[in-house]
N, C-alpha and C positions, 0 to 999 in steps of 0.2 A: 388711805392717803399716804406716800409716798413724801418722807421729806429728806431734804436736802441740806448733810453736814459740811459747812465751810466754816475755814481755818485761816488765818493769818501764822505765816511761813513760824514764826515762834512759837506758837501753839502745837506744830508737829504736826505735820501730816505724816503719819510713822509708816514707813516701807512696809506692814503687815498689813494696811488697809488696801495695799497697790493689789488689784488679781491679773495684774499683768508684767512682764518682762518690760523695761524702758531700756532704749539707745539712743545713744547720743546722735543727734542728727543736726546739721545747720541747712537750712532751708527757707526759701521765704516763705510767707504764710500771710496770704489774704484773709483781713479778719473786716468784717461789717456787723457793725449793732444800727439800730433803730434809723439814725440819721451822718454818721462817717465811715469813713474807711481807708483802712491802715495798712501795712504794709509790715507785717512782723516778722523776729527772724525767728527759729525754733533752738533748742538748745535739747530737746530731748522729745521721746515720743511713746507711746503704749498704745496698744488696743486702746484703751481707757482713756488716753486722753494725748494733749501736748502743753509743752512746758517755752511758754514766750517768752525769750531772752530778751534781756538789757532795755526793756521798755517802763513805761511810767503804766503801771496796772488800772484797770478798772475797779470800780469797789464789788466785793463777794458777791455772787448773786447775778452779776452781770451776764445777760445772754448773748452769744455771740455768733454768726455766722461764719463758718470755715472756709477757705480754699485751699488745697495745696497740692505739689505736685511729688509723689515720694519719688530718690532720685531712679533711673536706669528706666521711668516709665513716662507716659505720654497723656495720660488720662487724669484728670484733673480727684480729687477726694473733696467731697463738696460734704459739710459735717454741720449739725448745729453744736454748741458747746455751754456751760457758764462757768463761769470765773468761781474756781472752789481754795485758790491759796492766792497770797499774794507775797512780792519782796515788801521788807519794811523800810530797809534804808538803802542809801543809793549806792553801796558793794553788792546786792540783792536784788535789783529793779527786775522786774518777771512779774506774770500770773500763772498760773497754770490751770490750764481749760479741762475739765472735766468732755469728753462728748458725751452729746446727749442722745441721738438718733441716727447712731452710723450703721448705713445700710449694710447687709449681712457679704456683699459682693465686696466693699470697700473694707471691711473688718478682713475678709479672707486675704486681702491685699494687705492690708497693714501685718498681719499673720504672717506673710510668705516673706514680707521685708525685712521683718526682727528678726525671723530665723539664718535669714541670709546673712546679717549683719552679725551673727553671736554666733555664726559658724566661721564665719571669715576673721570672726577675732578669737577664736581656739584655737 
């Protein structure tokens, strides 16, 4: 069984546990759980996951359904995700979404976007 470490942003989620490259990205980001749906913005991104700016977070654990559109493309990233950090006070407000099922076509896409964006900033 497969379990799942979530962290409150003071506990350190330590850049050594990241196995991926993050960039900064602002973006909106359709997010749906159970019974709403929201409207987030991004502040950062990885294979692994993305990082929801200046919102009021969900608690740990939380599962969430994805939409988003990375920029210069047309095809929507449709991801499931759960809430693995969260901000504690309101200079911090974010979660940051772990994915949990991103299809291998949608990974190659998030792959081809990070390299773009960390060649264009060397």
């Amino acid at each position: 069984m497969n379990t799942i470490r979530q962290t409150k942003k003071s506990e350190g989620l330590d850049k050594e546990r990241r196995t991926s490259q993050r960039v900064k990205i602002e973006m909106w980001v359709e997010e749906t759980s159970a019974r709403e749906l929201y409207f987030q913005r991004s502040a950062n991104i990885s294979v692994g996951g993305v990082f929801l700016d200046r919102t009021i977070p969900h608690p740990l654990g939380t599962v969430v359904n994805l939409q988003f559109t990375l920029p210069d493309d047309s095809h929507p990233v449709r991801v499931k995700g759960v809430t693995v950090n969260i901000g504690e006070t309101s200079q911090d407000l974010g979660m940051g979404i772990r994915f949990t099922d991103l299809s291998e076509h949608d990974r190659q896409r998030l792959v081809t976007y990070i390299d773009q964006v960390l060649t264009k900033n060397t």
